[in-house]
KEKE-3310 file (N, C-alpha, C; in steps of 0.2 Angstrom, whole numbers, plus 5000, padded with zeros to 4 digits):
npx = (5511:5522:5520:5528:5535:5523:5523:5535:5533:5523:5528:5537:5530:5524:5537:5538:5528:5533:5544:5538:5530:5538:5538:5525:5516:5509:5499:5497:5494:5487:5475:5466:5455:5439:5434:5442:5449:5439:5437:5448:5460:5469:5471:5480:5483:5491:5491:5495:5493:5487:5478:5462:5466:5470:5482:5482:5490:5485:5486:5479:5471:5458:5446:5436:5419:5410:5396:5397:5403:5405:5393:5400:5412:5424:5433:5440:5450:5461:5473:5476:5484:5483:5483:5474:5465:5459:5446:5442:5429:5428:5444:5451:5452:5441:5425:5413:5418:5427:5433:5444:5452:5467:5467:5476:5473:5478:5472:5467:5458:5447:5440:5425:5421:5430:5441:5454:5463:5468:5477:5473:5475:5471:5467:5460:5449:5443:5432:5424:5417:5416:5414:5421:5424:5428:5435:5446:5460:5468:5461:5451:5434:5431:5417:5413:5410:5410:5413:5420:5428:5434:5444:5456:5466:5463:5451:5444:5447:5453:5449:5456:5443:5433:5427:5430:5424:5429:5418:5414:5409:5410:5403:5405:5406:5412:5423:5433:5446:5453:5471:5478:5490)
npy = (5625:5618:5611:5604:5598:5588:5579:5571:5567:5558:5551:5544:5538:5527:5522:5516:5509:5499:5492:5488:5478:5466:5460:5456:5462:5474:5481:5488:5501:5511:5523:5530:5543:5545:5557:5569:5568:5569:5583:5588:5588:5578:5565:5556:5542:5536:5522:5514:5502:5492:5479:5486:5499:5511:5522:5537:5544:5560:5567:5580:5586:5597:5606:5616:5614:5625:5629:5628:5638:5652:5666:5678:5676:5663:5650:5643:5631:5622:5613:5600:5592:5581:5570:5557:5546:5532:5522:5503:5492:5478:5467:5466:5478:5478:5483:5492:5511:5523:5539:5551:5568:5579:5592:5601:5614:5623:5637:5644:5656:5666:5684:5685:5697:5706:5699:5695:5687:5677:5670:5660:5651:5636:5627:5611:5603:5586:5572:5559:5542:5528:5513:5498:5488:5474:5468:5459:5451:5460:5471:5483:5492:5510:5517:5534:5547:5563:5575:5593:5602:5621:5626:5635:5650:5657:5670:5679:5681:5697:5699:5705:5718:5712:5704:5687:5673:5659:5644:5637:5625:5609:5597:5581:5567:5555:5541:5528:5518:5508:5499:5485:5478)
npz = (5481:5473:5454:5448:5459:5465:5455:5451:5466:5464:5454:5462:5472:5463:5458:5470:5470:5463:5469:5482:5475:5473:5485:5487:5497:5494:5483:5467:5454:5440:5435:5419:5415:5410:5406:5408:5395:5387:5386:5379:5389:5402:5410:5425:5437:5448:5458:5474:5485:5501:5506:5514:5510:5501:5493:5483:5469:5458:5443:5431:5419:5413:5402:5408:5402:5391:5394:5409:5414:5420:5417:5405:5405:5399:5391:5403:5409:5420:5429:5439:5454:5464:5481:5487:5496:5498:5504:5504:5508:5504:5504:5491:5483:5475:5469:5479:5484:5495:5496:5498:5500:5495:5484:5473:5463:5447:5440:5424:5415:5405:5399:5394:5385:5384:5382:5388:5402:5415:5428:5441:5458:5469:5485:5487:5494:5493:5491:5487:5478:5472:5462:5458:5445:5441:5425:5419:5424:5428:5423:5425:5428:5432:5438:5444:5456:5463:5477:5476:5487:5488:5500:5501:5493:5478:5479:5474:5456:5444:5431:5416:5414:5424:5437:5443:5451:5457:5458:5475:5480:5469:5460:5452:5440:5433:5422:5424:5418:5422:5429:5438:5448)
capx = (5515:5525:5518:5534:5536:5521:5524:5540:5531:5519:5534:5542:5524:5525:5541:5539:5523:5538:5548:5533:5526:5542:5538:5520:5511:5505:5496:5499:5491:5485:5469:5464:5446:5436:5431:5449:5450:5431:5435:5455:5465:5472:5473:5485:5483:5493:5491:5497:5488:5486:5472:5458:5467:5476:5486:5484:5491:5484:5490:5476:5472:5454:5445:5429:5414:5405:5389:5398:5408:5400:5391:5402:5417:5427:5440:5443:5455:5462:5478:5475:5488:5479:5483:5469:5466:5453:5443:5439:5426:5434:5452:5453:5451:5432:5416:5412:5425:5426:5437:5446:5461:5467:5470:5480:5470:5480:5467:5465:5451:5446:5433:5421:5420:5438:5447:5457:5466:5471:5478:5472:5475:5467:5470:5455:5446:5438:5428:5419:5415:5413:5413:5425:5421:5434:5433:5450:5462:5473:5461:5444:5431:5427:5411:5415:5406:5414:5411:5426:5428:5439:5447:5461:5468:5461:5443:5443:5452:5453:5451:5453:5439:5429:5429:5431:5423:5428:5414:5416:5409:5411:5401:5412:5403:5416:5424:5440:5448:5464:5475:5482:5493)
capy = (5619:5617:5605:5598:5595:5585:5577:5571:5565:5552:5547:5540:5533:5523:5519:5512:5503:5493:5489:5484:5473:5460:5459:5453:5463:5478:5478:5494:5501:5515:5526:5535:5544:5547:5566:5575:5566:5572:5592:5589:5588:5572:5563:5550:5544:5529:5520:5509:5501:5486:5475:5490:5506:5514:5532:5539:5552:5561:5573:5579:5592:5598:5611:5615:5614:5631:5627:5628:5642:5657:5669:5683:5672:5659:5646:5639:5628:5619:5609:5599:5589:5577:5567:5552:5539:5527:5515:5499:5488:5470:5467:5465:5483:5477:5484:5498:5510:5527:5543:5559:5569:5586:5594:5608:5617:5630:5638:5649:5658:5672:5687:5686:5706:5710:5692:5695:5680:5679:5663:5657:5645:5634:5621:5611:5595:5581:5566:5553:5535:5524:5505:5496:5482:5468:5464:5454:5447:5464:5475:5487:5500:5514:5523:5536:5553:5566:5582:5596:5612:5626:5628:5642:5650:5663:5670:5684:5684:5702:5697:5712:5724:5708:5702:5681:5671:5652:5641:5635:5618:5608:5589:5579:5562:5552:5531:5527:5513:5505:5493:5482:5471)
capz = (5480:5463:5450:5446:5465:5465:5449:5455:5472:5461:5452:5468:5474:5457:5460:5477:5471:5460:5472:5485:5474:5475:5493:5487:5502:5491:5473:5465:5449:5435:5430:5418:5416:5403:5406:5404:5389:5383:5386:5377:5394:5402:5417:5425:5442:5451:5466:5479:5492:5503:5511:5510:5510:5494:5491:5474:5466:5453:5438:5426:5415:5412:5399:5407:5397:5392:5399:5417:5416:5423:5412:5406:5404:5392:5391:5407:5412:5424:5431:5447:5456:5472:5486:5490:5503:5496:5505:5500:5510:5503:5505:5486:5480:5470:5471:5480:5489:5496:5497:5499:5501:5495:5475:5470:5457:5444:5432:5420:5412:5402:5400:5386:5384:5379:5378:5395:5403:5422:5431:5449:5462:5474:5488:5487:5498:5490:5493:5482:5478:5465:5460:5455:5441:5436:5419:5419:5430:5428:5421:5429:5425:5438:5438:5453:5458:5468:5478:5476:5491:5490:5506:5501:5487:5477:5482:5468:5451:5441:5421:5411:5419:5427:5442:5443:5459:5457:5463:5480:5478:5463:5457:5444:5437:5426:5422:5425:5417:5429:5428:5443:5450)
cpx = (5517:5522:5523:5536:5531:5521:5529:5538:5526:5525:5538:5536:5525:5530:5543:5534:5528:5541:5543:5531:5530:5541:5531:5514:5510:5504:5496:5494:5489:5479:5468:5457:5447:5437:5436:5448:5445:5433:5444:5458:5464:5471:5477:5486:5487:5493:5495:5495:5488:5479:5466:5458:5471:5477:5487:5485:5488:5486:5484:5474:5465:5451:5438:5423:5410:5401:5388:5401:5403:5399:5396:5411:5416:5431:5444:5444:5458:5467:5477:5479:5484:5482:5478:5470:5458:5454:5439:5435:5429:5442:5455:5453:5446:5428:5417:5419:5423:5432:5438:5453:5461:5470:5473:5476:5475:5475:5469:5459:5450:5440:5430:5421:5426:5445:5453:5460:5468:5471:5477:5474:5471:5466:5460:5452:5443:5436:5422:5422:5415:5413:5418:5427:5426:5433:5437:5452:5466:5471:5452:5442:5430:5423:5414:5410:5411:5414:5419:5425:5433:5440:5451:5461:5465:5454:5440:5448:5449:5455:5449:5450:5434:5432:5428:5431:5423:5422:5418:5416:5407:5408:5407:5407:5408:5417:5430:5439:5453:5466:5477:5486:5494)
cpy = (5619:5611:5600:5594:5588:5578:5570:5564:5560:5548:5543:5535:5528:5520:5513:5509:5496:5487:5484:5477:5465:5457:5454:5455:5469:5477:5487:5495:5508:5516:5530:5537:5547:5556:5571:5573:5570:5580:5592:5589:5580:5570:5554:5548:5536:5530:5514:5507:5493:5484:5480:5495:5507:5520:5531:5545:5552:5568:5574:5589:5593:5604:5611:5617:5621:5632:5626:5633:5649:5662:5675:5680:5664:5654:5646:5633:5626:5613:5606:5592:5584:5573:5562:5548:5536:5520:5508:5493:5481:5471:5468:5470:5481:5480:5492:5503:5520:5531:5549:5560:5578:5586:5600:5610:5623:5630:5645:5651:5666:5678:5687:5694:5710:5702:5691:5691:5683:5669:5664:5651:5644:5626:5618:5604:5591:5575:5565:5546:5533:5517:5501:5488:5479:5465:5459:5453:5454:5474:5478:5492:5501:5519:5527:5543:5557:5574:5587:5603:5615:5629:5633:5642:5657:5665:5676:5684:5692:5700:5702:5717:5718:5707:5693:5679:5662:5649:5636:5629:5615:5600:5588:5572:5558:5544:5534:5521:5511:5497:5490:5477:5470)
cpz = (5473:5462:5450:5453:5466:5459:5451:5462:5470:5458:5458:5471:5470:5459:5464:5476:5467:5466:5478:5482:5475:5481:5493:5492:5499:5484:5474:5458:5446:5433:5426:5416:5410:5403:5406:5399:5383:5380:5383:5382:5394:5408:5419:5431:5443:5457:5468:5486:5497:5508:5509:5508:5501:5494:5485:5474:5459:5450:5432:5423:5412:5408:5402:5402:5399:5395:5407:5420:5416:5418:5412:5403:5400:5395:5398:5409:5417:5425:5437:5447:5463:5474:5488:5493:5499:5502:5502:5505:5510:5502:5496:5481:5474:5473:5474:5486:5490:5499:5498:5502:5498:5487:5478:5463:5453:5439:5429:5416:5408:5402:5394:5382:5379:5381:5384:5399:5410:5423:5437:5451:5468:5478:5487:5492:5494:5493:5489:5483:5474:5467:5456:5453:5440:5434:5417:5425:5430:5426:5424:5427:5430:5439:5448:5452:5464:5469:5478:5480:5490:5497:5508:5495:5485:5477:5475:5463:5448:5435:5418:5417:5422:5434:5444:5448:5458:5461:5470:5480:5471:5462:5451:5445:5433:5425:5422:5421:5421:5423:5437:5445:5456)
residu = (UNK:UNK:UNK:UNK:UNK:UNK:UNK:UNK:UNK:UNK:UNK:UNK:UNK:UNK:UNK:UNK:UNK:UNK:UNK:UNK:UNK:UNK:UNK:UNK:UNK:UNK:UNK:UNK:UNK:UNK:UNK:UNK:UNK:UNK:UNK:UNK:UNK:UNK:UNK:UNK:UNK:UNK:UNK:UNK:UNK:UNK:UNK:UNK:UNK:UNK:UNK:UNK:UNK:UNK:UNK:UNK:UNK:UNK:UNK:UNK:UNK:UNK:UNK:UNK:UNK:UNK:UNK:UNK:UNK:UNK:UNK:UNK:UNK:UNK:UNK:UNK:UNK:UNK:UNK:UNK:UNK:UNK:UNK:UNK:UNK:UNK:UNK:UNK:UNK:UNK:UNK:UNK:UNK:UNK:UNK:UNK:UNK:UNK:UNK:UNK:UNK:UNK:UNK:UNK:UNK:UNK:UNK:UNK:UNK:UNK:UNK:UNK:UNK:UNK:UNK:UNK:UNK:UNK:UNK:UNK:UNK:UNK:UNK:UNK:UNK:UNK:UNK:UNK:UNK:UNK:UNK:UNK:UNK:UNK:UNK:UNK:UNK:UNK:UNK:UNK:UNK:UNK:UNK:UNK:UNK:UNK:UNK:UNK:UNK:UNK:UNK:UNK:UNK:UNK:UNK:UNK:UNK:UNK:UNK:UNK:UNK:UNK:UNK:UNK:UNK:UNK:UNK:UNK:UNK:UNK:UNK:UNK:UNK:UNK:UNK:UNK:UNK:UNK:UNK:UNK:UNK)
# end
């Protein structure tokens, strides 16, 4: 699936959480997370929801940290585009909540040996949780945790003279910050 298709496809969620909200039967709203930010990428996710549920899209850009990336290899990278369905316990999207949905991962990565670069992709499944604190009337922290699988995509990249095997499952730890209305 193309980025800019997805891209695009947040854009018009956004959009319709504008319009929604005139109507007053959905609350709509914006995160960003710490941990793109940490490792130089970015993340930008908006949502729209009502009563428990919410659909968010997300757009982020992640470097992972050396200390994860498979011995022999360098400067991986990663664009991932997602899909989520959040649960939320209370009607008022607080406290504790739970999810999943599907990414699109594009990455890149390198060989340590001879510096050799190759791009892959991969559809991915996720589902995590967090907690969701409100510290004003508009504004909330989100501690969350969240397991990530490779469902398809590429099962072997070829860097250089290596051979490159994406981990299948993936932990992630970070905060969010939001916004809501």
């Amino acid at each position: 699936m193309n980025k800019y298709f997805l891209i695009v496809l947040l854009f018009m969620i956004f959009s319709s959480c504008l319009r929604a909200s005139e109507e007053a039967r959905f609350n709509y709203g914006a995160e960003l997370d710490a941990l793109p930010y940490l490792t130089g990428g970015y993340y930008l996710s908006g949502w729209i929801g009502k009563e428990k549920l919410r659909v968010r899209g997300v757009v982020a850009s992640v470097n992972l940290p050396e200390f994860v990336v498979k011995s022999g290899f360098k400067d991986n990278s990663l664009n991932a585009y997602a899909l989520i369905v959040d649960y939320f316990p209370k009607p008022d999207f607080s406290g504790t909540w739970y999810g999943g949905g599907f990414e699109i991962w594009e990455s890149k990565i390198k060989s340590e040996s001879d510096n050799m670069a190759a791009t892959y992709s991969n559809l991915v499944v996720t589902a995590g949780g967090g907690y969701v604190w409100n510290f004003h009337k508009y504004f909330y922290l989100n501690p969350w945790v969240a397991v990530h699988g490779i469902v398809g995509g590429d099962e072997t990249v070829n860097v250089g003279t290596k051979v490159f095997e994406p981990t299948k499952v993936t932990g992630e730890i970070s905060l969010k910050i939001g916004f809501k209305y």
